[in-house]
N, C-alpha and C positions, 0 to 999 in steps of 0.2 A: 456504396464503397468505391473510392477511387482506385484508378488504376494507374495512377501516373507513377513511372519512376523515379525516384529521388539517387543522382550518383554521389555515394559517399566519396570525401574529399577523403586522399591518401595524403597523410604525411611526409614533406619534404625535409623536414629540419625537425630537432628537437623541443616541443612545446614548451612555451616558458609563459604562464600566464596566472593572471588568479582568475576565480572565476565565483560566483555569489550565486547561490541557489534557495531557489524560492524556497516557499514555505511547505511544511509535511501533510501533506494528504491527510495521514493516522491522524496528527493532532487537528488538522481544521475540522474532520470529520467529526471525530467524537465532541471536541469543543461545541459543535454548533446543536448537536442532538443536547445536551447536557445543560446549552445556554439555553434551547427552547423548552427545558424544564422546569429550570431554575424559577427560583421568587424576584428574581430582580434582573435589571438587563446584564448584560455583558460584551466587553471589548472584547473583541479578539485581534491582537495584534499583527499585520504583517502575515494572512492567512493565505490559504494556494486559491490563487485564481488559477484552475482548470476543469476540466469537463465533468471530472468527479466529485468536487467542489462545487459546483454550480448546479451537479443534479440533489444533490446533497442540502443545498440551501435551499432549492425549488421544494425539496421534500420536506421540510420546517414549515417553510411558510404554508405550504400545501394545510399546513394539519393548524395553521393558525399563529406559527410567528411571524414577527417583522423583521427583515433583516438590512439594513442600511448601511450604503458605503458611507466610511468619514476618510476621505484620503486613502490611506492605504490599508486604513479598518474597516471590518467590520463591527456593526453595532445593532446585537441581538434583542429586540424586546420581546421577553418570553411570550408563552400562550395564555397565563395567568393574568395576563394585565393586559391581551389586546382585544379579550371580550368574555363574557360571563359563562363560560366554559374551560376546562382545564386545555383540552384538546377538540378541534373540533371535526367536523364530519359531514355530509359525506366526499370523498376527498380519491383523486387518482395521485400514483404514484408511481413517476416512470424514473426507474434505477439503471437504466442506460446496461452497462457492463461493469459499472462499481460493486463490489462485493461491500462493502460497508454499506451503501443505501440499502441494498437488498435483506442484510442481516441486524442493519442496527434500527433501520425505521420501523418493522413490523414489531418489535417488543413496545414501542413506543405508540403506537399506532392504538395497540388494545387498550391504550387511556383515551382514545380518542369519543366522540357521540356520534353513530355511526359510522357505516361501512367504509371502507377504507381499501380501495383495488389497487395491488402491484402487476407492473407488467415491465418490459426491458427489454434492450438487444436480440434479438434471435438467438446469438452462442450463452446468453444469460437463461435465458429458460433450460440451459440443459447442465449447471451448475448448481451442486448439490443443497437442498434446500430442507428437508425433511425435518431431518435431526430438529432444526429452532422450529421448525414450526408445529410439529408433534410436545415439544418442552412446554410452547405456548399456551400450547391445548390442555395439558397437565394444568399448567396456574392459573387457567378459568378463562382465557381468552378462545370465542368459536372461529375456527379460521376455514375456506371452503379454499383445498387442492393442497397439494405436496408439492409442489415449485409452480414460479413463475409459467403463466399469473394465477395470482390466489386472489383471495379479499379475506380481510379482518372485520370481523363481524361485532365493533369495537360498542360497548356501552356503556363508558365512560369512567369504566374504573377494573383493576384486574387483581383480584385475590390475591396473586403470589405464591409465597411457600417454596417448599424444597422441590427440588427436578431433579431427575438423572439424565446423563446423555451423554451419545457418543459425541467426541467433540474435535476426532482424529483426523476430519475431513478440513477444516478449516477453525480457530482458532476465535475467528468471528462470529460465531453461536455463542460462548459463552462471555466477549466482550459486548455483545447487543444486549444481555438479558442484566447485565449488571448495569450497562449505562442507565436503563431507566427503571432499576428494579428498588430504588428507593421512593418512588412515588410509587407500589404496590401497594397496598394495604399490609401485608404482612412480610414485605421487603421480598428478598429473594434469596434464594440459597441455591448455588452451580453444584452440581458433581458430574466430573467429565471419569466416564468407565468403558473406557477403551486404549488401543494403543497409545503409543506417547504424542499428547498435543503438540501441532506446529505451532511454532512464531511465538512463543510461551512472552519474548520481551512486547508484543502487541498488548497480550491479558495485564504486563506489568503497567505499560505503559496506562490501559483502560483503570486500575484501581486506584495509579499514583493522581490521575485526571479528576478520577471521584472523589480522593481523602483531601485534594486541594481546593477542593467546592465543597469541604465541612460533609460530606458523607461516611459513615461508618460502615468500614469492610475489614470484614476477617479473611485474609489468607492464610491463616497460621497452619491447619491441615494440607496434605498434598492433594493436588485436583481438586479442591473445594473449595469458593468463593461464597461469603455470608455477606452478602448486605443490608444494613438495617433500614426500616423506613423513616424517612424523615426531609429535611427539604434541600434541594439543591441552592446553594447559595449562587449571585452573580457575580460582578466582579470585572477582574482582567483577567487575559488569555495571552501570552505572548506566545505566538508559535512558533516552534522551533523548522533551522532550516531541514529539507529533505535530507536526508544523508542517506538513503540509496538512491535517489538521483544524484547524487554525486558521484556514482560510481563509474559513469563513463568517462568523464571527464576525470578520475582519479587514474583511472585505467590509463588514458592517451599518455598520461608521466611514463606507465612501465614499456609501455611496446614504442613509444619515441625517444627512450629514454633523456625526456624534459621533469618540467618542473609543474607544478600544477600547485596554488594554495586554495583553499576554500574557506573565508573566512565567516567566523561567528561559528566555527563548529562549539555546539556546546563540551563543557567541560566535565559533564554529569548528562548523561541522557540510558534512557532504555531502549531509543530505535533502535532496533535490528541493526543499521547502516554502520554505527558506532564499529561494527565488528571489520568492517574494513581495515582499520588500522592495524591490524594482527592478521590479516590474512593478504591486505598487499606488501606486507612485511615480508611473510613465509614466499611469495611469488618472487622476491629481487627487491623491493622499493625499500630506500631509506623513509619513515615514516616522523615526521617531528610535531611536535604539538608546543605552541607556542603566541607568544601577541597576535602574531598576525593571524593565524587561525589553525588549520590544519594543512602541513606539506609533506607533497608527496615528491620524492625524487627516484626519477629512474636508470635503468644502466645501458636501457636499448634490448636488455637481457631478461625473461620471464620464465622463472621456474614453476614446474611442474608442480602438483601439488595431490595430496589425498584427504577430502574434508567430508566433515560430516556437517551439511547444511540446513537440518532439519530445522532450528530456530532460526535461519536465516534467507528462507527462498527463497526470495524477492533477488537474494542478490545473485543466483543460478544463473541467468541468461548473459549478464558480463564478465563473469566467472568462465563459463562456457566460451567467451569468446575469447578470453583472454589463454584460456590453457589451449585452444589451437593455435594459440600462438608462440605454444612456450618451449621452452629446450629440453623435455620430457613429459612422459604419458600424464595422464591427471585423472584420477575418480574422484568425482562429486556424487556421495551420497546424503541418503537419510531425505528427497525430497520427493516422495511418491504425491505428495498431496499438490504437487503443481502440477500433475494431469486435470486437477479438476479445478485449473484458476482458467484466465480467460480464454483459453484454449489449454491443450494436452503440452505443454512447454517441453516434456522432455520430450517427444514425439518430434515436436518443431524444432527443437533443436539438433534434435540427429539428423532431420531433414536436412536443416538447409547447410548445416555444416558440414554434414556428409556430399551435399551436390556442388560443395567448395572445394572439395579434395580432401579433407582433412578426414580422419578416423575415427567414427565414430560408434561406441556399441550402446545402446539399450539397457540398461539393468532393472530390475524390479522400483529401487528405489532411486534411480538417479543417472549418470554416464559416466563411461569408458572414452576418454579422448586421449586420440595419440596422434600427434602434429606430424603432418607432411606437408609439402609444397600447396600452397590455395591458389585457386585464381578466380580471376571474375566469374560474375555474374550475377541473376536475380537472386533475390535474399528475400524470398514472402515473410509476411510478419503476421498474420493469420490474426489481423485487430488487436493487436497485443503491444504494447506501447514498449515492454522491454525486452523483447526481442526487436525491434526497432532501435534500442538506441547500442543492443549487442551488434548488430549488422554495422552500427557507425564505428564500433570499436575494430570492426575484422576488417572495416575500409580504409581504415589505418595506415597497415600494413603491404591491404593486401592491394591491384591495381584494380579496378573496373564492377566493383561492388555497387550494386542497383539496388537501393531498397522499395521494395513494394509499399505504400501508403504509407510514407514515414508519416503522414497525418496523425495518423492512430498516438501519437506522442500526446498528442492535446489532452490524453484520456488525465495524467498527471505533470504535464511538460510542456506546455504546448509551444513557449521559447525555445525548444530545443534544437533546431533551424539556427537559429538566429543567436544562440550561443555557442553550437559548433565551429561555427566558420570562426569568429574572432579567436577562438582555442590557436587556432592552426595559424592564426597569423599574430599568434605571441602575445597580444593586446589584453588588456579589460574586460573581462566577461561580465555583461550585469545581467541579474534576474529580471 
């Protein structure tokens, strides 16, 4: 882990810039588990080159696909035509700190011909793992340990059927068991029975991925997902851009009160990020949607705000940085389940926003922020890519903001260097 400091540039003038943001994590992920399933190849258009992206491709091919750049594609040839096995084996599997390697390759994996070992990041072994890997063992897959690392004791084919399971930790247990649950033999059937699922537009996002690759799924019951068995078609992928990485750079419009557009936001999406348009509305932004893509206009001026983030956590740590900034108190609830993403995020958030000056309390499910005076200094990012790009948001503002290994960006951003600065000096952002 490095230790070098990175000083966030503060804002002298109002930002006026567009800026082009790579491709989504969600969709290259699932795209590329779904291509190495599939009966035939698949493009995948304009996908994220980043750390979680590239352990994510390592983990495909690991198990027997090809995956080739053409320009700025990818081109998937599944595991069914690159040798005389479905999946093959035996095969390692290092999931770094991505929570999609971790939860969508091991349903995947119990198709494989032998064993099959996960292991990852140090902070990744202590990020909850049970839940899918007890479901697995329900549908006839032998799996040896209860988190990172395990192995899957894969023999080339996995029964299926119906699961129960808690699914209130992470929303990615049951978007893993449906991405490959139609090459089961008897498909797969989700029931989540527990409190209410985060990230619910992630699950949306996983079924609208599968009925677009000719896969039969029932969502018509609440918390219950049917998939039928049958074959993944290949095809084209065009992925859409991140739209919560667009959040910092939406953010710099309200606290400089500039201009920011992003274009190619789509016009119909289920990312989570989509919900920014209605919540930097409620903080002060004029918000327009239009040709050139999506603009965000600010007043210099950031209100206060009381949400419930529970389908939206991802976007909690710019959120957080924006309401110590704003002209009253803010509660962000409903996101307990981001103590157990790549660190304890509300924890580090109160941390370092509290050693800013700013007011910070604790709640069961999320924070109490009530803005006073900030000033410099270190900003750790505890490997967590978006608290990292929150601390760029509060350097804004604020004068002498040091971020600890703004590195850890590379996890889904690793441009983010090198699209911050041009933000501040009004210019062309390219991905």
């Amino acid at each position: 882990m490095t230790t070098a400091l990175w000083p966030a540039p503060t804002a002298t003038a109002p930002v006026d810039a567009v800026v082009h943001i790579p491709g989504s994590k969600s969709h290259t992920n699932r795209a590329l588990v779904l291509a190495a399933l599939a009966v035939a190849p698949t493009r995948l258009v304009r996908p994220l080159l980043a750390r979680d992206s590239e352990l994510m491709r390592a983990a495909v091919e690991s198990l027997g696909a090809r995956v080739a750049a053409d320009g700025e594609d990818w081109v998937v040839t599944p595991t069914v035509l690159t040798g005389p096995t479905v999946l093959t084996g035996p095969a390692d599997v290092d999931c770094g700190l991505a929570g999609t390697v971790m939860r969508f390759v091991p349903p995947m994996a119990g198709l494989a011909h032998g064993p099959v070992g996960f292991d990852g990041d140090v902070h990744a072994r202590a990020r909850p793992m049970n839940a899918l890997l007890n479901a697995l063992r329900t549908l006839g897959v032998s799996v040896d340990g209860d988190r990172l690392p395990f192995v899957i004791r894969a023999t080339g084919a996995v029964r299926g059927g119906a699961v129960t399971l808690d699914a209130s930790a992470s929303s990615q247990y049951v978007s893993g068991l449906l991405l490959s649950g139609a090459r089961y033999d008897e498909g797969v059937t989700v029931h989540h029975d527990g409190k209410p699922m985060p990230s619910l537009p992630h699950v949306a996002m996983t079924v609208g991925m599968l009925r677009a690759r000719g896969v039969a799924v029932d969502d018509s019951d609440p918390d219950t997902w049917r998939v039928q068995p049958g074959q993944i078609s290949g095809g084209e992928q065009v992925i859409e851009p991140d739209l919560s990485n667009a959040a910092p750079f939406l953010a710099a419009a309200l606290v400089t009160g500039g201009r920011v557009v992003v274009p190619e936001w789509p016009a119909a999406t289920v990312q989570p990020g989509d919900r920014l348009r209605e919540i930097l509305t409620a903080m002060g932004a004029t918000v327009t949607f239009d040709d050139a893509g999506l603009v965000v206009q600010g007043t210099g001026v950031v209100h206060g705000i009381d949400l419930d983030l529970h389908d939206v956590g991802e976007l909690t740590p710019v959120l957080a940085a924006l309401a110590a900034l704003a002209d009253g108190p803010s509660h962000l609830r409903g996101v307990a389940h981001l103590r157990g993403h790549e660190t304890d995020r509300l924890a580090a958030l109160a941390s370092e926003l509290t050693g800013l000056g700013a007011w910070v309390e604790e709640t069961a499910d999320g924070l109490h922020i009530r803005p006073r005076p900030m000033h410099g200094g270190v900003f750790h990012t505890y490997e967590d890519h978006r608290l990292a790009t929150a601390a760029a948001v509060v350097g804004l503002a604020v004068p002498g903001i040091e971020v600890e290994n703004i590195g850890t960006v590379g996890k889904t951003l690793p441009q983010f260097v090198a699209m911050w600065r041009p933000l501040l000096a009004g210019t062309r952002v390219p991905a």
